[in-house]
MIDOSE-1310 file (N, C-alpha, C; in nm, 2 decimals, decimal comma, always signed):
residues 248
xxxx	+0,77/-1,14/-1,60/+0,90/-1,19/-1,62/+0,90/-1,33/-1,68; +0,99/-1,37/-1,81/+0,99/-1,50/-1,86/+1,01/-1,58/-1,76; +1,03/-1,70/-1,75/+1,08/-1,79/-1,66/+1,22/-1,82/-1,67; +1,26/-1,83/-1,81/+1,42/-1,81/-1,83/+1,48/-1,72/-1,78
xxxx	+1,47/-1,57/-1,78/+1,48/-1,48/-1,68/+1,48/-1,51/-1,55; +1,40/-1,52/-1,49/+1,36/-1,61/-1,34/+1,48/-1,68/-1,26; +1,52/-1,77/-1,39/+1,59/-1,86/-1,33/+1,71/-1,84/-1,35; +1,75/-1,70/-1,42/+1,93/-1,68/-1,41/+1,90/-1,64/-1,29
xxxx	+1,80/-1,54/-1,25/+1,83/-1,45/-1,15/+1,88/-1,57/-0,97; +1,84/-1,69/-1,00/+1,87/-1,78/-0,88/+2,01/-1,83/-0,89; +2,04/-1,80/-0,75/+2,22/-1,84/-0,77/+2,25/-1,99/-0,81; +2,33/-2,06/-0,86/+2,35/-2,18/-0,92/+2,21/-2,25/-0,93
xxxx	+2,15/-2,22/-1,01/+2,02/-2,30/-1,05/+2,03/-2,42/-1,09; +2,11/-2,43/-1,19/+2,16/-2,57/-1,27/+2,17/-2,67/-1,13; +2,27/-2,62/-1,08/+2,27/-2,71/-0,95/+2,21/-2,76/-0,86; +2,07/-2,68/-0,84/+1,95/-2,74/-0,73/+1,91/-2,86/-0,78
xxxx	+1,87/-2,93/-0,64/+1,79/-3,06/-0,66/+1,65/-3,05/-0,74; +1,61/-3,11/-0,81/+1,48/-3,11/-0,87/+1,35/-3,10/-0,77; +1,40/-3,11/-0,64/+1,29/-3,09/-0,56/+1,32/-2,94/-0,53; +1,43/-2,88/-0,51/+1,45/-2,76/-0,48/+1,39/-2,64/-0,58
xxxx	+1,42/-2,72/-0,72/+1,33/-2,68/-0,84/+1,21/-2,63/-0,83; +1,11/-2,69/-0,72/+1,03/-2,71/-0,74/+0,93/-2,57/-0,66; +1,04/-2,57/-0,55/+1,00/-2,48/-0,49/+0,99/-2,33/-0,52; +1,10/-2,29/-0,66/+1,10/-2,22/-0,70/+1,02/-2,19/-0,83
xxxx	+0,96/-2,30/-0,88/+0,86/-2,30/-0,97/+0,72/-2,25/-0,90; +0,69/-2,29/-0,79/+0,58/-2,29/-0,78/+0,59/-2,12/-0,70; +0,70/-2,05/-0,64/+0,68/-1,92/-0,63/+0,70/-1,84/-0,73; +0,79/-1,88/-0,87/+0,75/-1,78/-0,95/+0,59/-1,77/-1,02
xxxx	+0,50/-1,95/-1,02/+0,34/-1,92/-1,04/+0,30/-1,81/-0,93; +0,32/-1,84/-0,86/+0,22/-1,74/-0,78/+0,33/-1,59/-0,74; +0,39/-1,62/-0,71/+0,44/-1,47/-0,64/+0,48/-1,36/-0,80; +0,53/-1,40/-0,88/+0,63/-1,35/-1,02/+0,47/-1,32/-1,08
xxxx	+0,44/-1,47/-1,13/+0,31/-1,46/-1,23/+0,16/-1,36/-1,14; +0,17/-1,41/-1,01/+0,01/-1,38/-0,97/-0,09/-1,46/-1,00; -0,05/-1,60/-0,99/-0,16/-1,69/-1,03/-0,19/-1,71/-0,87; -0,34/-1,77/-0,91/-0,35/-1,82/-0,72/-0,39/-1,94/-0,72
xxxx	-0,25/-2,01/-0,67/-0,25/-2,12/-0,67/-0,17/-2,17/-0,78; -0,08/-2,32/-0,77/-0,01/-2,37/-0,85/-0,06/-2,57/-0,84; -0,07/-2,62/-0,97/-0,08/-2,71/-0,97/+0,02/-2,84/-1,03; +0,01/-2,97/-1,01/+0,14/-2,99/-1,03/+0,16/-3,00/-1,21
xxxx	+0,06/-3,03/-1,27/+0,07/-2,95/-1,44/+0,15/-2,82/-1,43; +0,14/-2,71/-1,35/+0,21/-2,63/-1,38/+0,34/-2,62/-1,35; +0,36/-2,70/-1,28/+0,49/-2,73/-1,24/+0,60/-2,82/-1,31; +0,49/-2,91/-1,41/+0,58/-2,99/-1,48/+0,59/-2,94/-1,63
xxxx	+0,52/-2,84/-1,64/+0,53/-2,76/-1,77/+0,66/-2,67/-1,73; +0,67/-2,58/-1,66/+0,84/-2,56/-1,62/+0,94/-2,64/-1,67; +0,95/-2,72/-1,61/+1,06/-2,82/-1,63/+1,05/-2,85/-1,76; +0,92/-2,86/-1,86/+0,99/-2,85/-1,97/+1,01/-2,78/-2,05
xxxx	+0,94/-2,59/-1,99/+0,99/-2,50/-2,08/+1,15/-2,46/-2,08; +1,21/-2,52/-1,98/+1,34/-2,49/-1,91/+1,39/-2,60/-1,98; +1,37/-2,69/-2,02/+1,42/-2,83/-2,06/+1,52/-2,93/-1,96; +1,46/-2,92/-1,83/+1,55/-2,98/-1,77/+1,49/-3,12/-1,68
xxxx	+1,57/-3,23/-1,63/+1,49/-3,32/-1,61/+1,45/-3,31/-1,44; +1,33/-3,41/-1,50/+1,16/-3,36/-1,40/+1,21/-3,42/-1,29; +1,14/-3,39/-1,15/+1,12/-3,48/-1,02/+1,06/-3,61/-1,07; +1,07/-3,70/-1,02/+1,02/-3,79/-1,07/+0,88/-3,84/-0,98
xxxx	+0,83/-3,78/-0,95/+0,65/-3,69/-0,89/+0,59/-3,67/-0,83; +0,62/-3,52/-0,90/+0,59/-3,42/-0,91/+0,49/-3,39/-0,79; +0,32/-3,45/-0,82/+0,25/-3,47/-0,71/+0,27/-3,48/-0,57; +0,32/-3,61/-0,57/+0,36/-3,65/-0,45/+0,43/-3,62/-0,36
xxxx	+0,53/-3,50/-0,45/+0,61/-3,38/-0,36/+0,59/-3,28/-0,29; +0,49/-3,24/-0,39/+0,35/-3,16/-0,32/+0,28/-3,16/-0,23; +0,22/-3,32/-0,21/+0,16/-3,32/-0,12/+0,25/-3,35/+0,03; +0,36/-3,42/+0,01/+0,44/-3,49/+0,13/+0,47/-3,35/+0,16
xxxx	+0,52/-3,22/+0,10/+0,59/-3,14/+0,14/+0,50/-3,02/+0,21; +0,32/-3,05/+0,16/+0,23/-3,00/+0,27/+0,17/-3,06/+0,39; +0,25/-3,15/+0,44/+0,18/-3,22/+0,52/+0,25/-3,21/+0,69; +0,20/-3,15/+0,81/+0,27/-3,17/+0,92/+0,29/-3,29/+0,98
xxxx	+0,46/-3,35/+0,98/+0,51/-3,41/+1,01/+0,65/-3,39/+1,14; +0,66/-3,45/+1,24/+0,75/-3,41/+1,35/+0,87/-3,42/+1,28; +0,95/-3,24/+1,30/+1,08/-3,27/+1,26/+1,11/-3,21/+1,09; +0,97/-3,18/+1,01/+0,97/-3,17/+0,90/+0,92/-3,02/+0,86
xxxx	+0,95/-2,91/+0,81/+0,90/-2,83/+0,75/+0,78/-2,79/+0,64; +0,73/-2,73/+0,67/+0,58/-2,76/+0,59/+0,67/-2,62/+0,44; +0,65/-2,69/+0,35/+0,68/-2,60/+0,25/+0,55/-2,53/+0,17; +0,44/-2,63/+0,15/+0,35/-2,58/+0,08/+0,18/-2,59/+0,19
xxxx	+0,10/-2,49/+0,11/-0,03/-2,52/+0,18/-0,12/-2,53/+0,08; -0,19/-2,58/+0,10/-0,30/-2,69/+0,02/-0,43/-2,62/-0,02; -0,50/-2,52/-0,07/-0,58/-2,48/-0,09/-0,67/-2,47/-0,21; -0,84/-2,55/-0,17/-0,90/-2,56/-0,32/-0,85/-2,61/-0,39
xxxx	-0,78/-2,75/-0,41/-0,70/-2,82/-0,51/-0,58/-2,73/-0,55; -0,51/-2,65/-0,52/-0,39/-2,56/-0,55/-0,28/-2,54/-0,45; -0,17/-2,54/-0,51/-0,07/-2,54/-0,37/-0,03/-2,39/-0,39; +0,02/-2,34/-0,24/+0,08/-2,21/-0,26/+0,19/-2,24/-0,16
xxxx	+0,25/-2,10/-0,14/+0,41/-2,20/-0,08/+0,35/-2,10/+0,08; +0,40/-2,20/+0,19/+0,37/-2,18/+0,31/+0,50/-2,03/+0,31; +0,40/-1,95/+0,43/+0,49/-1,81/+0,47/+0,61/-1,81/+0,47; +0,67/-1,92/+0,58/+0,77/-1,89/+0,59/+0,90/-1,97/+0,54
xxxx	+0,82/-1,99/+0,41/+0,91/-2,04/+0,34/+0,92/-1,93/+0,21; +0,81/-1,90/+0,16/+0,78/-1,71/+0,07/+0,88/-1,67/+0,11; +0,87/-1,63/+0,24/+0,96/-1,53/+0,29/+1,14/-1,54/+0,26; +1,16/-1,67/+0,28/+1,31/-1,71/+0,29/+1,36/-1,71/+0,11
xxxx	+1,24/-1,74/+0,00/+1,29/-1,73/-0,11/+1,30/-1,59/-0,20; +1,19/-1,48/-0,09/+1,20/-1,33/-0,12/+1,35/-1,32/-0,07; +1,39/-1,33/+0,06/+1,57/-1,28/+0,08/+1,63/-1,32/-0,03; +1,62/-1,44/-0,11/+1,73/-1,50/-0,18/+1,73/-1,39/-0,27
xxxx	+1,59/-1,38/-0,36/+1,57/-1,28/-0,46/+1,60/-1,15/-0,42; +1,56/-1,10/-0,33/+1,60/-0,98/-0,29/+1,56/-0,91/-0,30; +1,39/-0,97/-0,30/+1,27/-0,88/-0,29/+1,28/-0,83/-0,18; +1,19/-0,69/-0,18/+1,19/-0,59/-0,06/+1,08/-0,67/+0,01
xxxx	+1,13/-0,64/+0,16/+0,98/-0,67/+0,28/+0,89/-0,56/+0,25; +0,77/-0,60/+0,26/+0,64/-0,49/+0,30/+0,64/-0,49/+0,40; +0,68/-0,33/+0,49/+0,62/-0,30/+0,58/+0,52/-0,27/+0,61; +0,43/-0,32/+0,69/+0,25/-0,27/+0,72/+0,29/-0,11/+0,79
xxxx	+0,19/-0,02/+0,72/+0,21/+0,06/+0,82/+0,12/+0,07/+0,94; +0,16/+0,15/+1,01/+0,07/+0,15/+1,15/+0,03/+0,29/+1,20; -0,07/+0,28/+1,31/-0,15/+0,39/+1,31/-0,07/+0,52/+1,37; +0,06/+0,51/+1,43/+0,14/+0,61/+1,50/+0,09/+0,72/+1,48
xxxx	+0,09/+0,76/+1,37/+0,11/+0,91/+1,27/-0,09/+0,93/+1,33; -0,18/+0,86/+1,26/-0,32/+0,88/+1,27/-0,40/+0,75/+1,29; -0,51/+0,74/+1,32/-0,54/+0,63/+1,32/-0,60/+0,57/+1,19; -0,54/+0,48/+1,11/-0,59/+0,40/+0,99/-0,72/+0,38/+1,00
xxxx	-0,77/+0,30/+1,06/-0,94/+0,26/+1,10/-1,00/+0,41/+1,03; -0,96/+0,52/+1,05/-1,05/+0,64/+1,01/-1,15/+0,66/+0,87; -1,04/+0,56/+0,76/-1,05/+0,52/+0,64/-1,11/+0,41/+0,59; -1,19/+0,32/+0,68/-1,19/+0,20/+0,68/-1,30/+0,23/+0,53
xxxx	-1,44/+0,30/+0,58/-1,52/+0,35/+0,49/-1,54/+0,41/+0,37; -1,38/+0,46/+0,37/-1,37/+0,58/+0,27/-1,37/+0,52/+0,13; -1,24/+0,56/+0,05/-1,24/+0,51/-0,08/-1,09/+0,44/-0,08; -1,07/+0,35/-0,21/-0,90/+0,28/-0,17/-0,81/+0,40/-0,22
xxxx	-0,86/+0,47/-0,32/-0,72/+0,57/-0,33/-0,68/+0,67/-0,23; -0,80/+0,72/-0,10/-0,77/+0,77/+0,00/-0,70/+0,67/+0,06; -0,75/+0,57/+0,13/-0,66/+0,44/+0,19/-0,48/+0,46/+0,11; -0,47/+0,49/+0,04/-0,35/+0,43/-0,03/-0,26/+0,55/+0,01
xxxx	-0,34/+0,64/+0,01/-0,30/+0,80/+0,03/-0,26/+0,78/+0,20; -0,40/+0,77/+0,27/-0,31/+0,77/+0,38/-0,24/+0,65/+0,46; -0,20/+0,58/+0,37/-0,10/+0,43/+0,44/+0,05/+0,50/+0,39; +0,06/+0,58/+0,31/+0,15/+0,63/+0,23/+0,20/+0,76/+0,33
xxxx	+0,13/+0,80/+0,39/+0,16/+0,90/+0,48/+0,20/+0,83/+0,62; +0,14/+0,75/+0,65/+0,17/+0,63/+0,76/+0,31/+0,61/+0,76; +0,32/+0,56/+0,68/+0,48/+0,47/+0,63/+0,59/+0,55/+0,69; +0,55/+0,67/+0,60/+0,70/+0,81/+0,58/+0,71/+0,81/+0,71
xxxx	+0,61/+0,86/+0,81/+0,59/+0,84/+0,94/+0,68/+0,77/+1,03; +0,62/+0,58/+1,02/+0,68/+0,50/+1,10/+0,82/+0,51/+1,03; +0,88/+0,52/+0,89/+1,04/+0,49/+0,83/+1,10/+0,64/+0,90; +1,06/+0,76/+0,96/+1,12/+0,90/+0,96/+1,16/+0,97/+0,86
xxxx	+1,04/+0,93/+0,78/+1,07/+1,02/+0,65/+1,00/+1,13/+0,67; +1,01/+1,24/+0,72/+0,92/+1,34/+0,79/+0,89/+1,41/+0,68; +0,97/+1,52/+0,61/+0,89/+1,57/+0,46/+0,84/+1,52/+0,35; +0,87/+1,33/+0,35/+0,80/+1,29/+0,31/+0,61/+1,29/+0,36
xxxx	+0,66/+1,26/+0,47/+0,51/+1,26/+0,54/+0,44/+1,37/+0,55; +0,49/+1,49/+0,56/+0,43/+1,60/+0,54/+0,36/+1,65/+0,39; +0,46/+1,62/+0,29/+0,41/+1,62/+0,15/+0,27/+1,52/+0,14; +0,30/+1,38/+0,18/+0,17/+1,30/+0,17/+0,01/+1,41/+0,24
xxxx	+0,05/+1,42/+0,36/-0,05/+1,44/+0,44/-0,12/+1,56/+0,38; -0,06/+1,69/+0,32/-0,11/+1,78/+0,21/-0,20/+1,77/+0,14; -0,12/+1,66/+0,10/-0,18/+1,58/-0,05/-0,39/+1,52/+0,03; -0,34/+1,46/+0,12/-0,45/+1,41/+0,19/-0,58/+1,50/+0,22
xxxx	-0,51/+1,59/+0,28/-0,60/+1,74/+0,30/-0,69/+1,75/+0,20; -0,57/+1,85/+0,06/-0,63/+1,86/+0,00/-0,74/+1,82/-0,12; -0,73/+1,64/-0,11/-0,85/+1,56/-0,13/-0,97/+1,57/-0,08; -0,92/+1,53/+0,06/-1,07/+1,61/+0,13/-1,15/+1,67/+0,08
xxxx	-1,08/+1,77/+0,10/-1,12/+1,92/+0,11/-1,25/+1,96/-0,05; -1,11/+1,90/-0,14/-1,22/+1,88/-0,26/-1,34/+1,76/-0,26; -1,33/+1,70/-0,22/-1,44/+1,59/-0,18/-1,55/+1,64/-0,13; -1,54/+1,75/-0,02/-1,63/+1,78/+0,08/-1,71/+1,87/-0,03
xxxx	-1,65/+1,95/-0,12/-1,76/+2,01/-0,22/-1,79/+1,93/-0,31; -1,71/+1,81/-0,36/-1,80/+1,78/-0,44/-1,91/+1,69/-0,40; -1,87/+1,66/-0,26/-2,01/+1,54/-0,20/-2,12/+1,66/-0,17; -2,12/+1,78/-0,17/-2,26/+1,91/-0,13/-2,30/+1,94/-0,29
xxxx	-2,24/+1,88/-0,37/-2,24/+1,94/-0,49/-2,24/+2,13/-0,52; -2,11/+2,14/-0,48/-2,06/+2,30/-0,52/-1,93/+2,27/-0,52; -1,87/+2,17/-0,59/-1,76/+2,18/-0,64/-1,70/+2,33/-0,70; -1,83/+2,38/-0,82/-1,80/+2,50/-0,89/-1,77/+2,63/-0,82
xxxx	-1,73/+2,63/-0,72/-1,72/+2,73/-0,60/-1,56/+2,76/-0,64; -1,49/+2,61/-0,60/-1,36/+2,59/-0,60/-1,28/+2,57/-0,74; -1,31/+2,59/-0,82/-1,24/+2,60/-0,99/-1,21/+2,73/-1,06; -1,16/+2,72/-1,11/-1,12/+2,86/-1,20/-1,24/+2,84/-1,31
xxxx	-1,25/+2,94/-1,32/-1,36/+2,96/-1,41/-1,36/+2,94/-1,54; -1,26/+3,01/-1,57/-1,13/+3,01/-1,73/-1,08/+2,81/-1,77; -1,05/+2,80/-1,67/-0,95/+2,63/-1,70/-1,03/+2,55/-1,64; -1,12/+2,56/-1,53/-1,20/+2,48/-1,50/-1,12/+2,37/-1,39
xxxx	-1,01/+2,41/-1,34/-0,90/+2,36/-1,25/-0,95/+2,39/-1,14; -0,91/+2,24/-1,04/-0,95/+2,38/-0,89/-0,82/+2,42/-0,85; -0,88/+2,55/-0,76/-0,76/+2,63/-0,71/-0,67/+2,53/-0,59; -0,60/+2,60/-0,63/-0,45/+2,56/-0,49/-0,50/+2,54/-0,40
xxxx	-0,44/+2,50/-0,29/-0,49/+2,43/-0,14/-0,51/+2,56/-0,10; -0,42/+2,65/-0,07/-0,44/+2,76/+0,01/-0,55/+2,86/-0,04; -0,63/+2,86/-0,14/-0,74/+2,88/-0,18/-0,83/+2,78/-0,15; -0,82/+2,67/-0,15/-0,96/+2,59/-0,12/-0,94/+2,59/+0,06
xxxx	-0,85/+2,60/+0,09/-0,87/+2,64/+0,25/-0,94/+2,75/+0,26; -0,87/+2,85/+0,22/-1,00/+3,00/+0,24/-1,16/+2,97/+0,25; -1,21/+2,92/+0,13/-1,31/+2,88/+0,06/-1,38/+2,76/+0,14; -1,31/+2,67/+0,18/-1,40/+2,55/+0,27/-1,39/+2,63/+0,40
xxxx	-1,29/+2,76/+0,49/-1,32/+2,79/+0,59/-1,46/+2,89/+0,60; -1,48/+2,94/+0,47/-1,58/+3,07/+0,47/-1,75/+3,00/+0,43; -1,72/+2,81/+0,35/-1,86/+2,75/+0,30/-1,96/+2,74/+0,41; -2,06/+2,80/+0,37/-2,19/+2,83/+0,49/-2,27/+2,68/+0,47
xxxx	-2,24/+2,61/+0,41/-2,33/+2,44/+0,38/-2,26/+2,35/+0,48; -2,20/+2,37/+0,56/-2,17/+2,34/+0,66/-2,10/+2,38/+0,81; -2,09/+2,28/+0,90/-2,05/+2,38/+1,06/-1,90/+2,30/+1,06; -1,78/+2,31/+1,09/-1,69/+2,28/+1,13/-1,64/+2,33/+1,23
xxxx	-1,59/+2,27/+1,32/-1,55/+2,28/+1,43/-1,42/+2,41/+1,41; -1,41/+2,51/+1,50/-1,29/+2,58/+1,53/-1,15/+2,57/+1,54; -1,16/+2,44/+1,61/-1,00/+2,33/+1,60/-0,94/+2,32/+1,45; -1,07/+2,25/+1,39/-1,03/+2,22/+1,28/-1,00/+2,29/+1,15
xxxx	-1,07/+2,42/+1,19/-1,04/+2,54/+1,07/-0,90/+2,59/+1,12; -0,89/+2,62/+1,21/-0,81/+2,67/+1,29/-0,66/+2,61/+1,24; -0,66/+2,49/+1,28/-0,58/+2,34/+1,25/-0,45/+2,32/+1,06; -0,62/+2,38/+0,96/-0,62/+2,35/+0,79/-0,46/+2,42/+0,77
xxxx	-0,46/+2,56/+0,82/-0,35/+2,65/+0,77/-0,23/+2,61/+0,84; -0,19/+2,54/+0,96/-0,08/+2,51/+1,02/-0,02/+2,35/+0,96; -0,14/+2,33/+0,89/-0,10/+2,18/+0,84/-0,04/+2,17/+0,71; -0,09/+2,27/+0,61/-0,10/+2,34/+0,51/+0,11/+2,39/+0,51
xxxx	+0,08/+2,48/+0,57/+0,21/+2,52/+0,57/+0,34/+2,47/+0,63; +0,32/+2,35/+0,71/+0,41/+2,21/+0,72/+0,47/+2,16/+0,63; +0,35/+2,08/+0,46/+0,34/+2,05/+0,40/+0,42/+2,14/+0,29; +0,39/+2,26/+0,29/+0,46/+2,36/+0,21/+0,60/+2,34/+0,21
xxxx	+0,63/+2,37/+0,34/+0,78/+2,39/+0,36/+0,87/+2,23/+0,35; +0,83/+2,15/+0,38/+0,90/+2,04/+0,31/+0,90/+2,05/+0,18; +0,77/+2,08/+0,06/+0,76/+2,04/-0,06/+0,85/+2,13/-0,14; +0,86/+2,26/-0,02/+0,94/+2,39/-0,17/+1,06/+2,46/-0,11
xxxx	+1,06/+2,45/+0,03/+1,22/+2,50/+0,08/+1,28/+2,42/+0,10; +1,42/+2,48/+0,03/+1,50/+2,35/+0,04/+1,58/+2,33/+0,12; +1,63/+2,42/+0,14/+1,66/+2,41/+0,31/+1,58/+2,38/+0,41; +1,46/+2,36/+0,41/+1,44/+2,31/+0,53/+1,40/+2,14/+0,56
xxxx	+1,44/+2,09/+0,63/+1,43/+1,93/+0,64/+1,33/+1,90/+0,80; +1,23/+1,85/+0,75/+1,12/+1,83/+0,85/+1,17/+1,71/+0,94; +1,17/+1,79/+1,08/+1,18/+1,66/+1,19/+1,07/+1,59/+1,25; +1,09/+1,52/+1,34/+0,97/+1,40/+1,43/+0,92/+1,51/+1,49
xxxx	+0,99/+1,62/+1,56/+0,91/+1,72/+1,67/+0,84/+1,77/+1,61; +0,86/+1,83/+1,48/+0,77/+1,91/+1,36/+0,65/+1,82/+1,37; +0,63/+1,70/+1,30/+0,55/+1,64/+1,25/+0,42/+1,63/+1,36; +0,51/+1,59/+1,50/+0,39/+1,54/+1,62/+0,33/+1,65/+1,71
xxxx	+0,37/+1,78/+1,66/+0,29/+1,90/+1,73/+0,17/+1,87/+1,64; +0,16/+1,88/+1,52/+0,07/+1,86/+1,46/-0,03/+1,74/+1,43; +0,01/+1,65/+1,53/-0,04/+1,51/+1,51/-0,21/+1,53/+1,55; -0,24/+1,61/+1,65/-0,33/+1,62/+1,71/-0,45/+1,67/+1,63
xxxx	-0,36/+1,75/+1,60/-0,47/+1,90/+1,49/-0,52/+1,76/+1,40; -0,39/+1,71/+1,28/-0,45/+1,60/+1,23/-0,57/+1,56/+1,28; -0,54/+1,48/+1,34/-0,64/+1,38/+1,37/-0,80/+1,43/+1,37; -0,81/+1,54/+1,41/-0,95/+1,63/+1,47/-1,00/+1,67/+1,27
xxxx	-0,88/+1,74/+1,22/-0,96/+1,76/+1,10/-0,95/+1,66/+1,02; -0,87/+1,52/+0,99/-0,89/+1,44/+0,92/-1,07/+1,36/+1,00; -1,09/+1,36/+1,08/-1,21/+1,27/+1,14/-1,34/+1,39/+1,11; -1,31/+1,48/+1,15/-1,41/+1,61/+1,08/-1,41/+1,59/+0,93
xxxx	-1,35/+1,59/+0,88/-1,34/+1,58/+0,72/-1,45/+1,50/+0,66; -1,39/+1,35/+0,72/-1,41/+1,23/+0,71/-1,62/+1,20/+0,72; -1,59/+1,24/+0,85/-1,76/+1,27/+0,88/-1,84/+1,32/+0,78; -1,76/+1,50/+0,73/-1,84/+1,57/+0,67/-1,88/+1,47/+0,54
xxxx	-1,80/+1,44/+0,47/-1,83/+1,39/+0,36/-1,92/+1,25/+0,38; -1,90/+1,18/+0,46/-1,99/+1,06/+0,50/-1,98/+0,91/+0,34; -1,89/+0,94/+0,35/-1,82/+0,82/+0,21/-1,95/+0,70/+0,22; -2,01/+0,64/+0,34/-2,04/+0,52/+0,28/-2,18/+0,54/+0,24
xxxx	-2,25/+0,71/+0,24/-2,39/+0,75/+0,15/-2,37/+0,84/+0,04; -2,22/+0,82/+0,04/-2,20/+0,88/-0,09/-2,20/+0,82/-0,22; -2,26/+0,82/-0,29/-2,28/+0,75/-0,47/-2,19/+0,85/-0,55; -2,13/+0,84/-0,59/-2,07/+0,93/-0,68/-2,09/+0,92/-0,80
């Protein structure tokens, strides 16, 4: 985002104090831009891509306005010669803008830690399933968690290398979930627990029925009969494949 942009979007900008200025320069460096860290050059280059007149310095605003003092709010924190703007002050200029909160998700649904090893686009996969979870987005969360399976599931052949078991021969695609479930229940290159074979098809078809009937809308009771089963074949899965001797 330009900075001209930036600064329609703040209500009466013209009007802030030049120190107030300031505070909003140094979160569009880091929060808008993604720099890490803001210096007071970058701050006074603002002011004159905006063309508007400077604090009169700049520095020293910086530093007074990182410093704990009784009675005084810490606006900035001081790191490696760079300022960034203290939390709870981020926070109060995200409401203004109207940036969304990040919710962290939490382990309710399964336990996160399970992934710690794994890969980030599994992590991403299951924080994403988390979420739907803690927000009661329940066919959302059932669609995620599908999704999740069926990664596994393809993972687990390709970490034994027999991927080619599970593809179409013709397109070279792999088959559907409900094919690679058949196929990982019947693979003799490994032992899997009963629960968890048992478990693949009931989780399977959760995921279905949110993704393709449309009448039907997945509740909390739905989701947490199957919480358990989760758990047993996401950590079975997880084992099988053994992500942190895996090289791919």
């Amino acid at each position: 985002m330009k900075l001209e942009a930036f600064a329609h979007q703040i209500n009466d900008f013209e009007n802030l104090t030049a120190g107030q200025k300031i505070d909003y320069f140094v979160y569009y460096h880091t929060s808008i831009l993604g720099n890490e860290g803001c210096s007071a050059k970058d701050i006074e280059s603002y002011f004159n891509e905006l063309k508007i007149s400077k604090y009169s310095n700049i520095p020293q605003y910086l530093k007074n306005n990182s410093k704990k003092v009784k009675g005084k709010t810490v606006k900035f924190i001081l790191q490696k010669g760079l300022y960034h703007l203290e939390r709870t002050k981020k926070n109060e200029i995200d409401g203004l803008m109207n940036v969304p909160k990040i919710i962290a998700p939490t382990s309710s649904y399964f336990p996160l830690e399970l992934f710690d090893n794994t890969r980030d686009y599994l992590k991403t996969i299951a924080k994403q399933a988390a979420s739907c979870y803690d927000q009661g987005l329940y066919d959302a969360c059932s669609v995620m968690t599908r999704k999740l399976l069926e990664v596994l599931i393809i993972e687990s052949f390709e970490r034994f290398k027999i991927s080619s078991k599970i593809k179409n021969g013709s397109s070279g695609h792999f088959y559907f979930l409900s094919d690679l479930i058949d196929h990982f229940r019947a693979e003799t290159a490994w032992n899997i627990g009963r629960n968890a074979k048992d478990s693949l098809t009931s989780l399977k078809k959760m995921g279905d029925m949110s993704a393709h009937n449309r009448r039907y809308s997945a509740k909390k009771s739905d989701v947490d009969k199957l919480k358990d089963d989760l758990r047993i074949v996401l950590e079975e899965l997880i084992q099988l494949i053994d992500y942190p001797n895996w090289k791919k």
